[in-house]
CHARMM-style PDB file with segment names, atoms N, HN, CA, C and O in Angstrom:
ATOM      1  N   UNK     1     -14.770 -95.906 -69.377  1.00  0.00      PROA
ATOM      2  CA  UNK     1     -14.868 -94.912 -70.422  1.00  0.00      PROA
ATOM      3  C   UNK     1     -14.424 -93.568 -69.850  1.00  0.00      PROA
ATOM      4  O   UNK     1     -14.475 -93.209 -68.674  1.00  0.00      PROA
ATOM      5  N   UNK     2     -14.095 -93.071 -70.635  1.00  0.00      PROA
ATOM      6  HN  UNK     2     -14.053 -93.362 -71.591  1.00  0.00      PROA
ATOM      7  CA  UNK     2     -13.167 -91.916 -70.439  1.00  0.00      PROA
ATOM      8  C   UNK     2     -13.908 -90.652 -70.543  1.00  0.00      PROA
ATOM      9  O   UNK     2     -13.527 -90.001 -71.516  1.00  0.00      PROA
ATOM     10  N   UNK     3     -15.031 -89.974 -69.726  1.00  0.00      PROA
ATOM     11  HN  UNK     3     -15.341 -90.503 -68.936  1.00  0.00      PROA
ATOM     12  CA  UNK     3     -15.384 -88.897 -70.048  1.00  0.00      PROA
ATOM     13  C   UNK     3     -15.560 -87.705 -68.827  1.00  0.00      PROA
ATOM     14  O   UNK     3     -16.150 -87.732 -67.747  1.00  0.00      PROA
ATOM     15  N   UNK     4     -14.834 -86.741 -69.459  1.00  0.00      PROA
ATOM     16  HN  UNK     4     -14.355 -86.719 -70.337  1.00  0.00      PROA
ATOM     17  CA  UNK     4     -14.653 -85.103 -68.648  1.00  0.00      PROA
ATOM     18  C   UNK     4     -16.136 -84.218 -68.727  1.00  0.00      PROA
ATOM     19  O   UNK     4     -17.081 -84.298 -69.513  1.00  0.00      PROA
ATOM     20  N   UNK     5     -15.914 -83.456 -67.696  1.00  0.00      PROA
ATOM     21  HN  UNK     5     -15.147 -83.391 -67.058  1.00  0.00      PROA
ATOM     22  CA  UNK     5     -16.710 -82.463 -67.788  1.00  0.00      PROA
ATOM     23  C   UNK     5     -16.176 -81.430 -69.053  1.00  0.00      PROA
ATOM     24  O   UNK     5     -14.984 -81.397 -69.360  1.00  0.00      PROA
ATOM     25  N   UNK     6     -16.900 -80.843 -69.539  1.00  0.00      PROA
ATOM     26  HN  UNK     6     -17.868 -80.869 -69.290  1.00  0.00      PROA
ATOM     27  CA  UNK     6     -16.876 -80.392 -71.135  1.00  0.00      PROA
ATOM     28  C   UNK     6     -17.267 -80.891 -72.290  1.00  0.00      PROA
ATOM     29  O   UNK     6     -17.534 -80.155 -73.239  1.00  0.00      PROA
ATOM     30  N   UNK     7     -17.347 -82.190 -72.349  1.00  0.00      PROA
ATOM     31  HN  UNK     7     -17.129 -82.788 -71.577  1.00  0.00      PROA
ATOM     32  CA  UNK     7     -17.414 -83.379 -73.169  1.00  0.00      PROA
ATOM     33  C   UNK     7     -19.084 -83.384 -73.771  1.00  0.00      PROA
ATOM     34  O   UNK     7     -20.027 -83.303 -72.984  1.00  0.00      PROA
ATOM     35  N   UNK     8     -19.257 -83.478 -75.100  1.00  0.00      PROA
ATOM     36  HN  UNK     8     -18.491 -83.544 -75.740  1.00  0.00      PROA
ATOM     37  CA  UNK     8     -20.669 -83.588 -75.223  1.00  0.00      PROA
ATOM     38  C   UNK     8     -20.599 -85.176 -76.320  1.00  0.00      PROA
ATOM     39  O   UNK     8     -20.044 -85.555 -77.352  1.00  0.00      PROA
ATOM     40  N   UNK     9     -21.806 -85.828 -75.004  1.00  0.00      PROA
ATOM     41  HN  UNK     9     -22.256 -85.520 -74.166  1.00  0.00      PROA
ATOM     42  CA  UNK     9     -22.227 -87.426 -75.315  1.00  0.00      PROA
ATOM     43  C   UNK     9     -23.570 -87.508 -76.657  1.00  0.00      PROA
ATOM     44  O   UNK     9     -24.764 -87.225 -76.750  1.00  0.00      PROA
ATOM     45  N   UNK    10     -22.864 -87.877 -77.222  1.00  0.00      PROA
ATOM     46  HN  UNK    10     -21.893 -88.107 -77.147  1.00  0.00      PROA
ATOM     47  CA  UNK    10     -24.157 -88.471 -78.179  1.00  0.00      PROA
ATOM     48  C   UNK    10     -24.848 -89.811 -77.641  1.00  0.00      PROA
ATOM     49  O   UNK    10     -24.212 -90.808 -77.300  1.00  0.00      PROA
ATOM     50  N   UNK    11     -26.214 -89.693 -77.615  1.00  0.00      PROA
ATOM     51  HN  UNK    11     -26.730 -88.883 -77.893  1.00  0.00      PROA
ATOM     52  CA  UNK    11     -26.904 -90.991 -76.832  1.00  0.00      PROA
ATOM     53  C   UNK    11     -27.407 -91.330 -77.954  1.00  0.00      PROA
ATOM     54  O   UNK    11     -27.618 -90.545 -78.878  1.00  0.00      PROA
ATOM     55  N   UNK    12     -27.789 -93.301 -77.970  1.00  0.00      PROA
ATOM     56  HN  UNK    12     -27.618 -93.939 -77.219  1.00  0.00      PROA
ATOM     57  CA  UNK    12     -28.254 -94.216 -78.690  1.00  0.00      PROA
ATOM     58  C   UNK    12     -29.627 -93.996 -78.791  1.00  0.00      PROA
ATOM     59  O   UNK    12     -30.267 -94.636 -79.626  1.00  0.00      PROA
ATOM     60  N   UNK    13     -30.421 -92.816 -77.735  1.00  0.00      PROA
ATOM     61  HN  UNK    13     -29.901 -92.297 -77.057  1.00  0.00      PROA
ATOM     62  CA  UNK    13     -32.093 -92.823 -77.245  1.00  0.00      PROA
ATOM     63  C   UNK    13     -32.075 -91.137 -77.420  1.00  0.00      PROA
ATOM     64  O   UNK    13     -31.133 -90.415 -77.093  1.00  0.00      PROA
ATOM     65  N   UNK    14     -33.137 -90.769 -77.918  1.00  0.00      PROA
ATOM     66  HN  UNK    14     -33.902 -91.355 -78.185  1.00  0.00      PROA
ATOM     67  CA  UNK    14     -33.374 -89.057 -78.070  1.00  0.00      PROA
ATOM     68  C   UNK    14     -33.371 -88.898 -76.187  1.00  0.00      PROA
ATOM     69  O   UNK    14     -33.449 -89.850 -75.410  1.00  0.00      PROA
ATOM     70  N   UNK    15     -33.256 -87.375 -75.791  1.00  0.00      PROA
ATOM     71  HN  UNK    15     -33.194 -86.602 -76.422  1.00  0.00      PROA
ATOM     72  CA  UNK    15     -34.264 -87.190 -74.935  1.00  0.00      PROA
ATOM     73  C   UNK    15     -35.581 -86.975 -74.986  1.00  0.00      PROA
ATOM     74  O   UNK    15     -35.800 -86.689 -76.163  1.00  0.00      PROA
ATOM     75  N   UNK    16     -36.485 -86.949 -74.450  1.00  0.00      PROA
ATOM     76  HN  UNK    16     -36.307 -87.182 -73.494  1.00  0.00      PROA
ATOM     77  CA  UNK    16     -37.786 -86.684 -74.548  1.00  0.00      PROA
ATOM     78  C   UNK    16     -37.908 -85.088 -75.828  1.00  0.00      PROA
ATOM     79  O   UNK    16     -38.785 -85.063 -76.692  1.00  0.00      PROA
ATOM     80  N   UNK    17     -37.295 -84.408 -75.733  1.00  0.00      PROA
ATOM     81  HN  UNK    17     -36.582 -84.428 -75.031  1.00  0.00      PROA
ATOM     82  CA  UNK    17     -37.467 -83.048 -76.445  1.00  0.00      PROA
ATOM     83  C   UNK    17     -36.887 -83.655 -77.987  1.00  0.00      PROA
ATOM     84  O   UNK    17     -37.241 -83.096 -79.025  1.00  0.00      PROA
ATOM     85  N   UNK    18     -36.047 -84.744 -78.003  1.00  0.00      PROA
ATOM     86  HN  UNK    18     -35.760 -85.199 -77.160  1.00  0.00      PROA
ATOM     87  CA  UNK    18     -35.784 -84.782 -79.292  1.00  0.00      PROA
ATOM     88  C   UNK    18     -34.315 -84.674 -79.490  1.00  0.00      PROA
ATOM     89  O   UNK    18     -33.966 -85.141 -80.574  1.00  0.00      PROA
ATOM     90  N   UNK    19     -33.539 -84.288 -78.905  1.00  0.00      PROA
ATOM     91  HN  UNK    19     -33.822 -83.909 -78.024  1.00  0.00      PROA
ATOM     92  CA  UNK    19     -32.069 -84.037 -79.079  1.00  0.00      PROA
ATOM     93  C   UNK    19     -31.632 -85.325 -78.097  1.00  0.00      PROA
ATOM     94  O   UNK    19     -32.196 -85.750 -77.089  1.00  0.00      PROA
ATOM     95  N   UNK    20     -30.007 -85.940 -78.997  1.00  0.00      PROA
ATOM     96  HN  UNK    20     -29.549 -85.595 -79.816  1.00  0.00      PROA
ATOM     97  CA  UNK    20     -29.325 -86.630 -78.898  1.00  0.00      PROA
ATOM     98  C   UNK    20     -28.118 -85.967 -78.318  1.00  0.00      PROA
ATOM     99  O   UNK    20     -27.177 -86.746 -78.467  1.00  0.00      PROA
ATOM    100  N   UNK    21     -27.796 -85.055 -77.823  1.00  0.00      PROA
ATOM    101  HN  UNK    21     -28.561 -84.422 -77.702  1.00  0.00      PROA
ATOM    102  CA  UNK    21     -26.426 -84.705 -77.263  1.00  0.00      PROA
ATOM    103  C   UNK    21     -26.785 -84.069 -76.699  1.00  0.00      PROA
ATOM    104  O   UNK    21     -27.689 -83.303 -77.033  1.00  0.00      PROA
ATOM    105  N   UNK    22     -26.013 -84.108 -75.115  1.00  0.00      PROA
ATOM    106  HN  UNK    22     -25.279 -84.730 -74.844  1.00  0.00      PROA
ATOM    107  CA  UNK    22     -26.052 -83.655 -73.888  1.00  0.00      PROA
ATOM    108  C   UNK    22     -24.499 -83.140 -73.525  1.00  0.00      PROA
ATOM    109  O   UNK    22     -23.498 -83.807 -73.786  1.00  0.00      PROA
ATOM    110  N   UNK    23     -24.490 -82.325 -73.121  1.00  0.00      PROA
ATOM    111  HN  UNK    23     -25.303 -81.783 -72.909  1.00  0.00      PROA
ATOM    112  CA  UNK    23     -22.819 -81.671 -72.081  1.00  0.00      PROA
ATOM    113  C   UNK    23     -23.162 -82.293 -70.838  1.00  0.00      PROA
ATOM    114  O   UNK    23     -24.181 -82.556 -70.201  1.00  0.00      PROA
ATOM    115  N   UNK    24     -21.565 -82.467 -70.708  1.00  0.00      PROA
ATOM    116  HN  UNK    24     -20.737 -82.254 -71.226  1.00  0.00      PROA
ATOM    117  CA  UNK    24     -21.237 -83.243 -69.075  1.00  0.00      PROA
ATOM    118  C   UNK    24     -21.270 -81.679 -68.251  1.00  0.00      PROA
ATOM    119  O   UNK    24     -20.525 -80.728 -68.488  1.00  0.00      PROA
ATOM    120  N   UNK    25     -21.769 -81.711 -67.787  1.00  0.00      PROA
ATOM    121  HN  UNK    25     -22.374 -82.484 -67.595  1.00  0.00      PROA
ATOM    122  CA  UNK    25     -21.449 -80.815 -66.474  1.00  0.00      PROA
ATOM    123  C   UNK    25     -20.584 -81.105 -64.898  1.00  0.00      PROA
ATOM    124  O   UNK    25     -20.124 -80.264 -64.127  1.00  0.00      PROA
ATOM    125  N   UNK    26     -20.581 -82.591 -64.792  1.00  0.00      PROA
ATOM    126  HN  UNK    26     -20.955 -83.275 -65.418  1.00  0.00      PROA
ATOM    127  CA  UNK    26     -19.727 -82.964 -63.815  1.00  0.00      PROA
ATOM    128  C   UNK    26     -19.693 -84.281 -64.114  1.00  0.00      PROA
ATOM    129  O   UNK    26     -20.552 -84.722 -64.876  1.00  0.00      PROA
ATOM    130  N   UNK    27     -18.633 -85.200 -63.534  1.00  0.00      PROA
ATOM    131  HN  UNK    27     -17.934 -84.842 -62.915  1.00  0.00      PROA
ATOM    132  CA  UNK    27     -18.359 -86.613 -63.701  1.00  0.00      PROA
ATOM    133  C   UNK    27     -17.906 -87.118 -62.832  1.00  0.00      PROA
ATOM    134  O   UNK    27     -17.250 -86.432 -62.048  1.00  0.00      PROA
ATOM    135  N   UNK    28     -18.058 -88.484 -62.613  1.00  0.00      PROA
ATOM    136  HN  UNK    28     -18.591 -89.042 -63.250  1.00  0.00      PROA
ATOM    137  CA  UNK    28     -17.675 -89.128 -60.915  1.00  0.00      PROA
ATOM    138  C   UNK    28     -18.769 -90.027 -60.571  1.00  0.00      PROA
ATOM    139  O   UNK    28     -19.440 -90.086 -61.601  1.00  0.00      PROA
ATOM    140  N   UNK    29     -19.310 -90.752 -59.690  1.00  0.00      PROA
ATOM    141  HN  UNK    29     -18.766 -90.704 -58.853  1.00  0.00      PROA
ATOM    142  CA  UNK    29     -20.149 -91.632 -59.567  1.00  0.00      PROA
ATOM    143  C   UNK    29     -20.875 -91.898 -60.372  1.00  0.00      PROA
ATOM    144  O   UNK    29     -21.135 -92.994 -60.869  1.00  0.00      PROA
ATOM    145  N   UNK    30     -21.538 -90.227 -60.709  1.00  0.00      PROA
ATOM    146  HN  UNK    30     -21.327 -89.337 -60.305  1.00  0.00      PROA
ATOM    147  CA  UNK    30     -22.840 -89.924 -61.497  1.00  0.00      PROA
ATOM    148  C   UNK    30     -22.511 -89.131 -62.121  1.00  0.00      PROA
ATOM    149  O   UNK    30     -21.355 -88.743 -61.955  1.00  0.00      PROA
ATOM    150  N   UNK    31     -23.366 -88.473 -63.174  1.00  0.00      PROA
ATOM    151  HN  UNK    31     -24.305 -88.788 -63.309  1.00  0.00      PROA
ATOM    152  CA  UNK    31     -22.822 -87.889 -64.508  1.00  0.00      PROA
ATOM    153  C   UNK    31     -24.144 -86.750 -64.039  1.00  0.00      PROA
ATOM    154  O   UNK    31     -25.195 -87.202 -63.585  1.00  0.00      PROA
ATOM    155  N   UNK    32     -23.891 -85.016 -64.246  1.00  0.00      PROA
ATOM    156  HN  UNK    32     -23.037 -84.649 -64.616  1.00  0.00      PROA
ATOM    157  CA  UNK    32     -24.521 -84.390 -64.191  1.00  0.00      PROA
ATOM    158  C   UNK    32     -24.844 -83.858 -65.826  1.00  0.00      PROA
ATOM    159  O   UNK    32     -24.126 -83.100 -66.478  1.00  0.00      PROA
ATOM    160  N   UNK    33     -25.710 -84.282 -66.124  1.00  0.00      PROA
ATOM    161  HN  UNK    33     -26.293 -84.897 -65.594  1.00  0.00      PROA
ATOM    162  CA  UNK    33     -25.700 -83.934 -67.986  1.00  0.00      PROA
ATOM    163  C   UNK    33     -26.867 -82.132 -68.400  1.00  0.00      PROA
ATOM    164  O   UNK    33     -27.919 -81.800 -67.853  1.00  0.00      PROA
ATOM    165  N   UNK    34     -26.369 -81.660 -69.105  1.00  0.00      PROA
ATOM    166  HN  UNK    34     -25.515 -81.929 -69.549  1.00  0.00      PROA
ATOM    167  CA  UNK    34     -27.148 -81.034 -69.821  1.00  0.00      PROA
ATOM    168  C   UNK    34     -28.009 -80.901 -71.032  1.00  0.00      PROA
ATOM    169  O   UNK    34     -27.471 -80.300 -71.962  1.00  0.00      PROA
ATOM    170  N   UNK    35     -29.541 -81.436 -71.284  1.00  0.00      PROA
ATOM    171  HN  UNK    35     -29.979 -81.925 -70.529  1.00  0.00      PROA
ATOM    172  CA  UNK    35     -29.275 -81.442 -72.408  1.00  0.00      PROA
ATOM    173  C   UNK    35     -29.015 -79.962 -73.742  1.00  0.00      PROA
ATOM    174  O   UNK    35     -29.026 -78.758 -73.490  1.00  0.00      PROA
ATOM    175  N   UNK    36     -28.879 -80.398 -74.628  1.00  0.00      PROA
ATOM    176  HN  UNK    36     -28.870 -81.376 -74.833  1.00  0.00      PROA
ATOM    177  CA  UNK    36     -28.450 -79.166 -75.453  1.00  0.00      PROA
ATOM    178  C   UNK    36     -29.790 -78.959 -76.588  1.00  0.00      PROA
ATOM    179  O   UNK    36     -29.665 -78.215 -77.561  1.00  0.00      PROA
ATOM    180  N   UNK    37     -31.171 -79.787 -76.284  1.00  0.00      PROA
ATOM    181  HN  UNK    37     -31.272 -80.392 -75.494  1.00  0.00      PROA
ATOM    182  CA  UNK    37     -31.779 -79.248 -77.195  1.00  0.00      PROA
ATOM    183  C   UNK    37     -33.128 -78.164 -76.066  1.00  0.00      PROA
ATOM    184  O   UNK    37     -33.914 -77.355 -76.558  1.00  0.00      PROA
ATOM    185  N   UNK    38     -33.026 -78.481 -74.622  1.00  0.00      PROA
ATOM    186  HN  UNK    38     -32.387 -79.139 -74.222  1.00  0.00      PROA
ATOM    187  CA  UNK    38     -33.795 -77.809 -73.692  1.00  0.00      PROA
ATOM    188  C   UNK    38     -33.528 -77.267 -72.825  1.00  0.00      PROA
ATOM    189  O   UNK    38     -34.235 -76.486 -72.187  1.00  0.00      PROA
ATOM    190  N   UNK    39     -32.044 -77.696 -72.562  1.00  0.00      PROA
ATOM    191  HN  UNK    39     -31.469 -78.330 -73.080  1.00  0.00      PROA
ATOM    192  CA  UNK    39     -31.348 -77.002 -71.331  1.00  0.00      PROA
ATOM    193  C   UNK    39     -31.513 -77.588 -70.110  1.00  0.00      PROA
ATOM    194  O   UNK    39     -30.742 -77.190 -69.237  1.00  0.00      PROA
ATOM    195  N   UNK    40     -32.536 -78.667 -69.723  1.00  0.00      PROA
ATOM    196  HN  UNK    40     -33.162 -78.991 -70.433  1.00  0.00      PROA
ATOM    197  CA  UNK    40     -32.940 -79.454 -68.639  1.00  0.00      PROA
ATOM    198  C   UNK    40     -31.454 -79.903 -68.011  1.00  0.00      PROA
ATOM    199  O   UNK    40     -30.607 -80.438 -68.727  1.00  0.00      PROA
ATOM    200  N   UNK    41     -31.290 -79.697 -66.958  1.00  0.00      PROA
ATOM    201  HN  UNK    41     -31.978 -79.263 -66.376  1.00  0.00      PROA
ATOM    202  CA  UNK    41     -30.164 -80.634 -66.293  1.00  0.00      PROA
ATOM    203  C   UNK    41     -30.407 -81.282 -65.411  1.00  0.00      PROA
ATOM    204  O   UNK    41     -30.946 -80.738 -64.447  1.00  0.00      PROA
ATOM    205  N   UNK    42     -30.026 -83.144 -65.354  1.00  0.00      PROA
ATOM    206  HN  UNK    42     -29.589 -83.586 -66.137  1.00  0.00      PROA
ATOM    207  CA  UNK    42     -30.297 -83.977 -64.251  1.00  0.00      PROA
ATOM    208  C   UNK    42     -29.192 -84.493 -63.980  1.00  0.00      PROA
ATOM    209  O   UNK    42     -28.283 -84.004 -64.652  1.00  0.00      PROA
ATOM    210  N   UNK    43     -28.784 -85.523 -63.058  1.00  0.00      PROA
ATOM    211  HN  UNK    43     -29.522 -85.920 -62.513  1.00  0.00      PROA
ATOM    212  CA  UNK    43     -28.071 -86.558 -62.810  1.00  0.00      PROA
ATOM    213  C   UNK    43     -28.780 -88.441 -62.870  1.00  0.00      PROA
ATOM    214  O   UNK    43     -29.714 -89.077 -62.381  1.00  0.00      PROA
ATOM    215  N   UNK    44     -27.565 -88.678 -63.833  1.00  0.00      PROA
ATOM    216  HN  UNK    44     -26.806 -88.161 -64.230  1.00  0.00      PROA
ATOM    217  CA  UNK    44     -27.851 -90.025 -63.556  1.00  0.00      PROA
ATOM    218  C   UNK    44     -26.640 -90.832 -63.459  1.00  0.00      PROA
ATOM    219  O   UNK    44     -25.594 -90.438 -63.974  1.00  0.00      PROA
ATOM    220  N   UNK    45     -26.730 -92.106 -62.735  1.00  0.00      PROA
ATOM    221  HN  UNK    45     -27.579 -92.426 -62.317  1.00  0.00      PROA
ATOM    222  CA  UNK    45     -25.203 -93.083 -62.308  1.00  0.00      PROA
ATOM    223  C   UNK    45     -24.988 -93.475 -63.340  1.00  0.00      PROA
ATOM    224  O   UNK    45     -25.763 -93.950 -64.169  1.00  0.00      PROA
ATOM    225  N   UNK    46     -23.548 -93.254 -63.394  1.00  0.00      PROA
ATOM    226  HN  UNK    46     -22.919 -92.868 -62.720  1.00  0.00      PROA
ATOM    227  CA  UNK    46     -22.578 -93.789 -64.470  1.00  0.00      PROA
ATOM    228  C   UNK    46     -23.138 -95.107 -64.518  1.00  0.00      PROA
ATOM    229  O   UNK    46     -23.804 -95.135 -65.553  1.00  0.00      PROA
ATOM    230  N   UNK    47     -23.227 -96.389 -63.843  1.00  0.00      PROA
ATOM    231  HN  UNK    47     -22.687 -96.366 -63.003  1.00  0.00      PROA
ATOM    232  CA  UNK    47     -23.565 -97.116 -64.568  1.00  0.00      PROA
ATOM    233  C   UNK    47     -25.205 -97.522 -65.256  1.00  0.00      PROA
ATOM    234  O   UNK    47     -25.801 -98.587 -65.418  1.00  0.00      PROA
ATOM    235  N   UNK    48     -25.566 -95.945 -65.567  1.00  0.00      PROA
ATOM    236  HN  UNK    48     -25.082 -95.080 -65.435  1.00  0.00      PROA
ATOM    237  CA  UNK    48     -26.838 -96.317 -66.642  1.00  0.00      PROA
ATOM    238  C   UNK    48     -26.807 -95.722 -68.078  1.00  0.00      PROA
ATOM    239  O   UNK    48     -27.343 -95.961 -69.160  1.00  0.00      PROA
ATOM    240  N   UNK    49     -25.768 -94.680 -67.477  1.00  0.00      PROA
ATOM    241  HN  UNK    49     -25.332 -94.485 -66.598  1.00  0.00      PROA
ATOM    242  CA  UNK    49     -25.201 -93.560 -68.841  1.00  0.00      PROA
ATOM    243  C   UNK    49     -23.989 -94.529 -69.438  1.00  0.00      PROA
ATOM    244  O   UNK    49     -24.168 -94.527 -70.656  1.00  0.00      PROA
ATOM    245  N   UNK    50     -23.223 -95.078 -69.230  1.00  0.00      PROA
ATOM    246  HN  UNK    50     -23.078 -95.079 -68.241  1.00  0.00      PROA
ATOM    247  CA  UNK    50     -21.912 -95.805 -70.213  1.00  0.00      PROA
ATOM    248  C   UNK    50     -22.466 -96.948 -71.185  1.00  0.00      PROA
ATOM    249  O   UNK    50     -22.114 -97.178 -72.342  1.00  0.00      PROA
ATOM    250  N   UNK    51     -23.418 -97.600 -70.412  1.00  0.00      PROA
ATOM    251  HN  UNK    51     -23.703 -97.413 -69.472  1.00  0.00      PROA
ATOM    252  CA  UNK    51     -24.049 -98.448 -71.533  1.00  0.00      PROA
ATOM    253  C   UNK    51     -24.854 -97.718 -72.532  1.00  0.00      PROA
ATOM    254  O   UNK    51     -24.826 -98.309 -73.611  1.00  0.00      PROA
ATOM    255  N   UNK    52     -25.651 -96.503 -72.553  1.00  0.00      PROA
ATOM    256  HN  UNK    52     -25.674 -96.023 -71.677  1.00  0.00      PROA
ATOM    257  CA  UNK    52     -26.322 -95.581 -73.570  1.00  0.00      PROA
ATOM    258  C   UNK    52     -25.657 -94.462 -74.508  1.00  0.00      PROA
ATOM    259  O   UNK    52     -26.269 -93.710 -75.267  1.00  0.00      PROA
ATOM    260  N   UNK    53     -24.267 -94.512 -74.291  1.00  0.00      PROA
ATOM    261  HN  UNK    53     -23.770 -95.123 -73.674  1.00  0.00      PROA
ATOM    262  CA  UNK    53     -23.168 -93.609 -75.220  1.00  0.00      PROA
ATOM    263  C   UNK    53     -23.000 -94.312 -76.089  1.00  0.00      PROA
ATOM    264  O   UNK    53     -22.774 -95.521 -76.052  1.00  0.00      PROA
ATOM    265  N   UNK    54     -23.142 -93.275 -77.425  1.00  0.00      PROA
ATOM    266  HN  UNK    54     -23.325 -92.292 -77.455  1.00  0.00      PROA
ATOM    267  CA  UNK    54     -22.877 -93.662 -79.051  1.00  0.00      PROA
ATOM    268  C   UNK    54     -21.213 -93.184 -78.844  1.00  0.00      PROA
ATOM    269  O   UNK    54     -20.316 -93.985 -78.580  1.00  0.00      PROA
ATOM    270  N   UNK    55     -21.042 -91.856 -79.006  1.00  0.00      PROA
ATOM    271  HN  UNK    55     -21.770 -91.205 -79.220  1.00  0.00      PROA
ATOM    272  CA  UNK    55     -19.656 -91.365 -79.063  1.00  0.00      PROA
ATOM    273  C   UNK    55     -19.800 -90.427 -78.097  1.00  0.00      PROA
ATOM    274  O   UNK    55     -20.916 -90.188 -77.637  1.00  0.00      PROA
ATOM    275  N   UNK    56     -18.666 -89.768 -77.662  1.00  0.00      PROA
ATOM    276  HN  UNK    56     -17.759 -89.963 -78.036  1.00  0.00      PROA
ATOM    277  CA  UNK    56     -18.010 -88.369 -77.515  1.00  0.00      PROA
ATOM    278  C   UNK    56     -17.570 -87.743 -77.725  1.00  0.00      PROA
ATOM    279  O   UNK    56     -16.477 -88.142 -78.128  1.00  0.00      PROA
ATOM    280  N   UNK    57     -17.657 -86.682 -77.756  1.00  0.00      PROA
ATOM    281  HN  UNK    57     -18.545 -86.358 -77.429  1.00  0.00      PROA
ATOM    282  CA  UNK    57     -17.402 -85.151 -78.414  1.00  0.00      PROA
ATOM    283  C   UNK    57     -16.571 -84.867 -77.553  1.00  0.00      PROA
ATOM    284  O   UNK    57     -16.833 -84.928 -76.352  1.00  0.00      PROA
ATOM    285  N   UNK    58     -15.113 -84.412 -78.154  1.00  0.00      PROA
ATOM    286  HN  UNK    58     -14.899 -84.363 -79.130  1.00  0.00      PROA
ATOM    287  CA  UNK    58     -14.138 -83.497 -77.076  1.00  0.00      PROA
ATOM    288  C   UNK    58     -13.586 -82.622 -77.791  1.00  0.00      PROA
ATOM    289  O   UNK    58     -12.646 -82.702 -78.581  1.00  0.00      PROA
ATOM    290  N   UNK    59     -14.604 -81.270 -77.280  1.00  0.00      PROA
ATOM    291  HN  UNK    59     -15.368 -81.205 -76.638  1.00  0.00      PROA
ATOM    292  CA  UNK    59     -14.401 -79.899 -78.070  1.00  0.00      PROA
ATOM    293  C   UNK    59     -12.844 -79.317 -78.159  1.00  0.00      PROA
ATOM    294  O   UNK    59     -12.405 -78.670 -79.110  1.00  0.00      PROA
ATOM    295  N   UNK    60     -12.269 -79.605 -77.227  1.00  0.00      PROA
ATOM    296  HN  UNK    60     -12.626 -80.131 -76.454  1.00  0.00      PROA
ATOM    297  CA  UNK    60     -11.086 -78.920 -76.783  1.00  0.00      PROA
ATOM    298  C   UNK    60      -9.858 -79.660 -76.533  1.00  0.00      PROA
ATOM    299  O   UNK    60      -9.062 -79.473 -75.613  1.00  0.00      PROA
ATOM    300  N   UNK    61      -9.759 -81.235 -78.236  1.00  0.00      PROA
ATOM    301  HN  UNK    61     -10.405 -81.387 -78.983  1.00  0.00      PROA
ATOM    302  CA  UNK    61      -8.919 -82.467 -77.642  1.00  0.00      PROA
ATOM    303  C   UNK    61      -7.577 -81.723 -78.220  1.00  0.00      PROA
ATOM    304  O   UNK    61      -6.521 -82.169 -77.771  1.00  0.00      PROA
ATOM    305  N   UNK    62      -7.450 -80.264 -79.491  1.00  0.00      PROA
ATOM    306  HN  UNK    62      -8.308 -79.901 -79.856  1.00  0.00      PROA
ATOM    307  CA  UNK    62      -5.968 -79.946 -79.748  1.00  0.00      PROA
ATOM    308  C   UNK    62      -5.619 -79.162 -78.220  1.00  0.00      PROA
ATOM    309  O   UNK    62      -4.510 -78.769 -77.856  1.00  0.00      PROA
ATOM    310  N   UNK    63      -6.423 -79.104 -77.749  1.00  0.00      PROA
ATOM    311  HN  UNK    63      -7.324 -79.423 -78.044  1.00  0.00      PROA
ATOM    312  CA  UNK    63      -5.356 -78.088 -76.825  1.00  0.00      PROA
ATOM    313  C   UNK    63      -5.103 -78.809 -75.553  1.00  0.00      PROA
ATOM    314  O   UNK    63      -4.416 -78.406 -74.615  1.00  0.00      PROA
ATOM    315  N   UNK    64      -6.003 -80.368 -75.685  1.00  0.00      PROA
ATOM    316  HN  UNK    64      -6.561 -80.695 -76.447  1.00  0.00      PROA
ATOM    317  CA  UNK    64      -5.520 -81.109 -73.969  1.00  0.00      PROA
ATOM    318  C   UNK    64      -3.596 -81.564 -74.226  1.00  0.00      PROA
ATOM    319  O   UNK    64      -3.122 -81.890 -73.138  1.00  0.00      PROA
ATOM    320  N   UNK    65      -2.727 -81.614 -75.178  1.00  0.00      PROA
ATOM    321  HN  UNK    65      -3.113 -81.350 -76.062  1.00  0.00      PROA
ATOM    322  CA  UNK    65      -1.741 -82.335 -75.370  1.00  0.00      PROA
ATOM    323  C   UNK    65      -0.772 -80.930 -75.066  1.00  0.00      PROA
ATOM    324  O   UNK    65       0.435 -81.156 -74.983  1.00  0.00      PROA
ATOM    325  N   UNK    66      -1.230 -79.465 -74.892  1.00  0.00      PROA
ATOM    326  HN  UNK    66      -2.211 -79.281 -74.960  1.00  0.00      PROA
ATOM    327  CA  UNK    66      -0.118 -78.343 -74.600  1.00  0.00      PROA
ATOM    328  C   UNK    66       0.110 -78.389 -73.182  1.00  0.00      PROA
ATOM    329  OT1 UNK    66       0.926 -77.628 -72.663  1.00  0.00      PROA
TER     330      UNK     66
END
């Protein structure tokens, strides 16, 4: 799966606070996420986050093709 830092993941599971979308903050082994309803930031390994993605959000996909 294809996801950048910038990118905000909609998850299949709330976080604990209640919000479903988190910003990538970094990507690579492990995924450094933010969430966006508390601001909490952790890391967890890609392979526990790719199986729990609904979609992705890519704020900025007109301007990746200039």
């Amino acid at each position: 799966m294809d996801v950048q830092p910038g990118d905000i993941l909609v998850m299949k599971k709330p976080h604990p606070c209640g919000k479903y979308e988190f910003f990538v903050i970094r990507s690579g082994a492990d995924f450094r996420l933010r969430c966006l309803g508390c601001s909490r930031e952790f890391m967890v390994p890609r392979s526990r986050i790719e199986s729990r993605i609904k979609s992705v959000i890519r704020e900025n996909a007109e301007n990746q093709n200039l």
